[in-house]
C-alpha positions in Angstrom: 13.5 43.1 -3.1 11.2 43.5 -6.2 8.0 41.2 -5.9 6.0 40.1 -9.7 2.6 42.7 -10.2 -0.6 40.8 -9.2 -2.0 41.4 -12.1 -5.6 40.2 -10.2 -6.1 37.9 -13.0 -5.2 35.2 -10.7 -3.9 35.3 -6.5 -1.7 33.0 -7.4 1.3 35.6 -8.3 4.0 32.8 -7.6 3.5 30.2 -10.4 4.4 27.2 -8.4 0.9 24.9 -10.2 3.2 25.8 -13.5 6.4 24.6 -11.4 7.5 20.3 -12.0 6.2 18.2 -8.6 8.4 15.2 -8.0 6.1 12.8 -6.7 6.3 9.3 -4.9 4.0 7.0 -3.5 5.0 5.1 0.0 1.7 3.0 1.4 -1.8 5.2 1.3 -0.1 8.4 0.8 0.5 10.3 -2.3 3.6 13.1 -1.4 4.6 16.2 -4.0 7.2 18.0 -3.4 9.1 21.2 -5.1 11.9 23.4 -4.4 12.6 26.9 -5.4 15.8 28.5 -5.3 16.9 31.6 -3.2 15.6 34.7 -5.6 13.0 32.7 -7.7 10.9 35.5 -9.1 12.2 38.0 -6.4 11.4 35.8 -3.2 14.4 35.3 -0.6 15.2 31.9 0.5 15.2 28.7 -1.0 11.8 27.0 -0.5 11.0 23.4 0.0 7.1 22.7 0.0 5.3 19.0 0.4 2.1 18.5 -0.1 0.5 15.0 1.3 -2.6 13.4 0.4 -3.1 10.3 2.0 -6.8 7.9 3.0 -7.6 7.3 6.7 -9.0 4.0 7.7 -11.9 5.5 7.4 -11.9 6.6 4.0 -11.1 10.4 4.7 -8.9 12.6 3.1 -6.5 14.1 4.7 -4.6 17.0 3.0 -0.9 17.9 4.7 1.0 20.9 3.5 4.5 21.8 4.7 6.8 24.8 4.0 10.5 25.5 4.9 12.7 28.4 4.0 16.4 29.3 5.0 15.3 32.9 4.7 12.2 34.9 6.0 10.2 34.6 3.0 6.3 35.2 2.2 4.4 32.0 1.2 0.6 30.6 1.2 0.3 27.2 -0.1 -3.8 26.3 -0.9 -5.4 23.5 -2.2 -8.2 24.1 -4.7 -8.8 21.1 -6.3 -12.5 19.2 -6.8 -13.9 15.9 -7.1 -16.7 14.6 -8.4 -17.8 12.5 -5.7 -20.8 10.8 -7.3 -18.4 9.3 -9.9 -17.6 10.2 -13.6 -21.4 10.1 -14.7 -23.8 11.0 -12.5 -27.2 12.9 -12.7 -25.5 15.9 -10.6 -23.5 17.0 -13.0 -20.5 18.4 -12.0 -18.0 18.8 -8.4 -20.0 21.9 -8.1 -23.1 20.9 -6.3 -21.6 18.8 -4.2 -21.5 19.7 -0.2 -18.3 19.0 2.1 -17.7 20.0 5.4 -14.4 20.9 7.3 -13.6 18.7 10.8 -10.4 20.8 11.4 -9.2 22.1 15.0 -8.9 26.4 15.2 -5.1 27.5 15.1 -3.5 30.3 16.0 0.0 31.9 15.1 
């Protein structure tokens, strides 16, 4: 199994942001989805990811991400975007000096 260089340019070795998202919309909740085939840039298994963005009643977001191989297979699916929370103009500027916290639960593998 031959795996692309990380060239350290970027962590993101396996291009899937460069990759076509099919996309649907069912009630409060955006879902992406994308499949790669068995081999796709030297990765076994076929890979089916889903990424869910959806609004709680109480206007959180909630972020679900979902991976399935048929074949043991590395992959790390993270979420980087940014919003500008104050709106499109505001007097702070940019997403940048904005503050968010994290309510999640530990895990463990």
């Amino acid at each position: 199994m031959a795996f692309l260089k990380n060239d350290r340019k970027s962590s993101n070795c396996f291009k899937l942001l460069q990759k076509f998202w099919t996309g649907s919309i069912v009630g409060d909740t955006l879902s992406l989805c994308l499949h790669s085939g068995d081999g796709e840039e030297g990765y076994p298994g076929q890979l089916d990811a889903r990424v869910d963005y959806s609004l709680t009643d109480a206007n959180e977001l909630c972020i679900d991400v979902l991976a399935t191989a048929d074949k043991p297979t590395v992959v790390n699916l993270v979420s980087h975007v940014y919003f500008n929370l104050a709106g499109h103009v505001s007097t702070y500027g940019s997403a940048i000096m904005h503050g968010m916290g994290d309510n999640s639960s530990p895990f463990s593998l």
